[in-house]
N, C-alpha and C positions, 0 to 999 in steps of 0.2 A: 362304454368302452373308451380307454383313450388313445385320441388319435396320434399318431408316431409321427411326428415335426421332425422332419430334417435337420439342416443346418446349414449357414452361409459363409464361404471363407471369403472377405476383401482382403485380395491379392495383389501386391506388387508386383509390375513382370520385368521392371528396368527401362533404360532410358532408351535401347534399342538391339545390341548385342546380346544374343541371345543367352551367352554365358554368363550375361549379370544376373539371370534372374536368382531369387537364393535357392538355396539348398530345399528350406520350407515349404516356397511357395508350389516348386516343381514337388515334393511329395504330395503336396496339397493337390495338384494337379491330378498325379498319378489315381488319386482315391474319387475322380469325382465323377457325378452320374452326370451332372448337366455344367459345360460353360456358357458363361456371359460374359465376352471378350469385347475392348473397344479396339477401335481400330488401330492407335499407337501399339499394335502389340507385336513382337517379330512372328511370324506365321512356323519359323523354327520352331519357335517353343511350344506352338498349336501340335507339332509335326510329334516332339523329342517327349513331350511329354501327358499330352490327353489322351484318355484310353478309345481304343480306334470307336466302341460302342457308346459313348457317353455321349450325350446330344451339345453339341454345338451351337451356340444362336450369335450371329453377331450384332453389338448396340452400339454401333460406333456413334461419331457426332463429328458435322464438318459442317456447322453454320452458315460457314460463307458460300459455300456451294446450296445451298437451301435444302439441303441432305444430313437428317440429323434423329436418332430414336428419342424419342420426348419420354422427361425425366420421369413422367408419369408411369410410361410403358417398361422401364426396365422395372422400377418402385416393384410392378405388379407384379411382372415374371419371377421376380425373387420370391413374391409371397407366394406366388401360385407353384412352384415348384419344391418348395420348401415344406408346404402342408402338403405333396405328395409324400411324404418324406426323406427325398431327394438330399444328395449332400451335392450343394451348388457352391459354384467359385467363381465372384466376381472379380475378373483381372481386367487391370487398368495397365495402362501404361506409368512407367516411372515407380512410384510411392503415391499407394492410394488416399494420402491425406495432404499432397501438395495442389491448391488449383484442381481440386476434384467435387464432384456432388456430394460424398463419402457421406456428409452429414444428410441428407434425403435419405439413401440407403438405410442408416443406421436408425434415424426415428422410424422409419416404418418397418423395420425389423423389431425392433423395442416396441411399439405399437402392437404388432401381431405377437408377441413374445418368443420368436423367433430364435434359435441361438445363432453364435454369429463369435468370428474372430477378425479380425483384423492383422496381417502380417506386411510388414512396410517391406518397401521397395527400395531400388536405388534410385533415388531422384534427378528429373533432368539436368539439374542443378551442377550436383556433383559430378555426376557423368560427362557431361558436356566437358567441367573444367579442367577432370582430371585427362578424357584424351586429347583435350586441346594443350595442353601443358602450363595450367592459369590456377593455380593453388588459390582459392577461394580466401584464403587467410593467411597469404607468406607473409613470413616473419619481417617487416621493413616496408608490408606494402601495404598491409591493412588487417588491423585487430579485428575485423566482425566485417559480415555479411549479411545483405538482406536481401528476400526474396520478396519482390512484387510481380503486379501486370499491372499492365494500363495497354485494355483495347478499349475503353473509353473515356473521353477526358475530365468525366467527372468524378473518375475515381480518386485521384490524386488535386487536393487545393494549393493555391500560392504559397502558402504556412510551409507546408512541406514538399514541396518542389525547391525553395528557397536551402531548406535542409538537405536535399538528396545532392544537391550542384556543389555544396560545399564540404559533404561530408568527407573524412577518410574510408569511409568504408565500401566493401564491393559491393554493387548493384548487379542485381540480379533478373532478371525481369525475360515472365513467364510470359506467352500466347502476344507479344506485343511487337513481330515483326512487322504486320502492317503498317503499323501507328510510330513507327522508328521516328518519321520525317519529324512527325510533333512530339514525341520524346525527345529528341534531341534539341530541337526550336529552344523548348522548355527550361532545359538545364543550360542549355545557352544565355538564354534570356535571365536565368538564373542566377547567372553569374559563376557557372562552373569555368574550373583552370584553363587555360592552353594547352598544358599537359596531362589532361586527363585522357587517354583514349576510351573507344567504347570496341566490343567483337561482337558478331553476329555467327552464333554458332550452327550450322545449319545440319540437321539430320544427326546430331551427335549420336558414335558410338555405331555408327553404324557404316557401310563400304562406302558409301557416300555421303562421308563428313564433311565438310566444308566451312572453313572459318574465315570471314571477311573482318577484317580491322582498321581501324583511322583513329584519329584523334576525333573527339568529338564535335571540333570547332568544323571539321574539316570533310563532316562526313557528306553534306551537298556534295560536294565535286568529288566522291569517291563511290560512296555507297547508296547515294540516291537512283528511284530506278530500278533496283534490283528486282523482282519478286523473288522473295526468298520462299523455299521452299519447306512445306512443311512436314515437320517441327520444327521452326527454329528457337533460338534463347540466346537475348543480350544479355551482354556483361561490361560492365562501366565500372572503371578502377583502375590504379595501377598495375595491377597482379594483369592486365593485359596483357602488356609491355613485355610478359615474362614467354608469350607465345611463341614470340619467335627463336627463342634459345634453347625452348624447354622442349617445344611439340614433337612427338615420335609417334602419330598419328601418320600415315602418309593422305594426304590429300588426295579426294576423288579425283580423274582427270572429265568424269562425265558428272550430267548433272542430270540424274532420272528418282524419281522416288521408290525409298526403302518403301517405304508404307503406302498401299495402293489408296490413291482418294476414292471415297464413297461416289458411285454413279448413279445409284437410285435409292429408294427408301427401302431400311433393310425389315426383314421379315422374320417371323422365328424362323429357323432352320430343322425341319425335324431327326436329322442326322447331318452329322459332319461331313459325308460323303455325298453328298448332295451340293456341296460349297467348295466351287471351281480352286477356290482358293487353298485350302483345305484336302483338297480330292487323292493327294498324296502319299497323305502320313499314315504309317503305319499301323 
């Protein structure tokens, strides 16, 4: 007899507002027996769009608090839910092929022959730019953009460090508010302009947006210090410069988190109501 395999959607859910997610992803949503949400995910969209009976698990990941699901244990929950014949929806935050495991998921879906879709997201990226009013590619400030990280310093060599200080292009740079102080040293040291600024987008897209800016020479005496809260996403370029004319975002006056940090090691969830968080929606 053969056995009736499920199927896996990797889902986008957006950079934070809950209305970015797409049209897709929330149908996707609407049909599913089981989620696996991380924790970048707006708990709205938990609310607006998973069916109240469908099981819930959350797999978040917060490293730095030593609170994280190991890539191994989601790996398995997809398969193991999957040969139930389960139609399962892994949502990530943003676009699930920016700065994501995606490719884990996908070999060992392929591995078990698994079917599986893939539906993008809107990415921090974009999100970020467009409500902070920073056009990733205005006409006059910069032909192309590139998205990097660097939360450690051996991802990026002298070669191209020496490249990134002098490019035109906008810098984009995912998970690396920590590492701000020695990003910026870097491009300094680099020999990047005077006039280049750099923005520190924080919580984009979401009630508590927050966009800090400085020139990059300048960012010790401005932006040092800070703990920025997460998510954030720098952006180095002129297309900065455009924040302050452009933004119709209103600025948070508080500074608390959209996205609740992980406090312990999470567990499957065997129903959505059972998760404080969750305990709400419809």
């Amino acid at each position: 007899m053969k056995k009736n395999i499920g199927k896996v959607i990797l889902a986008g859910a957006g950079p934070g507002d809950p209305d970015l997610i797409t049209v897709k992803a929330a149908d996707c949503l609407r049909r599913a027996d089981v989620v696996l949400t991380d924790r970048l995910v707006s708990a709205e969209i938990i609310r607006r769009y998973v069916p109240a009976g469908a099981e819930l698990v959350e797999v978040g990941k917060q490293c730095r608090r030593g609170i994280s699901t190991p890539q191994e244990t989601i790996d398995a929950l997809l398969v193991k839910y999957a040969m139930q014949g389960k139609y399962v929806v892994r949502l990530k935050g943003g676009d699930v092929s920016f700065f994501s495991n995606i490719l884990n998921e996908l070999n060992v879906l392929a591995a078990n022959k698994i079917p599986y879709e893939i539906v993008p997201g809107v990415t921090a990226a974009s999100g970020a730019a467009a409500y902070a009013g920073m056009p990733l590619t205005a006409r006059g400030y910069a032909t192309a953009v590139r998205f990097l990280t660097y939360y450690q310093s051996s991802l990026i060599g002298d070669a191209q460090w020496k490249d990134l200080a002098q490019t035109n292009d906008t810098l984009v740079f995912y998970m690396s508010s920590e590492t701000l102080n020695g990003l910026a040293d870097k491009l300094i040291e680099h020999g990047i302009g005077r006039d280049k600024q750099l923005a520190v987008i924080e919580q984009a897209t979401t009630p508590y947006q927050r966009v800090y800016t400085a020139p990059v020479h300048e960012y010790a005496s401005k932006l040092q210090g800070i703990e920025f809260l997460s998510p954030s996403l720098i952006v180095v370029g002129d297309v900065v410069g455009l924040h302050a004319s452009l933004q119709w975002q209103e600025e948070s006056e508080e500074r608390k988190y959209y996205f609740q940090p992980l406090t312990a090691a999470v567990e499957p969830i065997a129903t959505a109501t059972k998760n404080k968080r969750y305990a709400d929606r419809a």
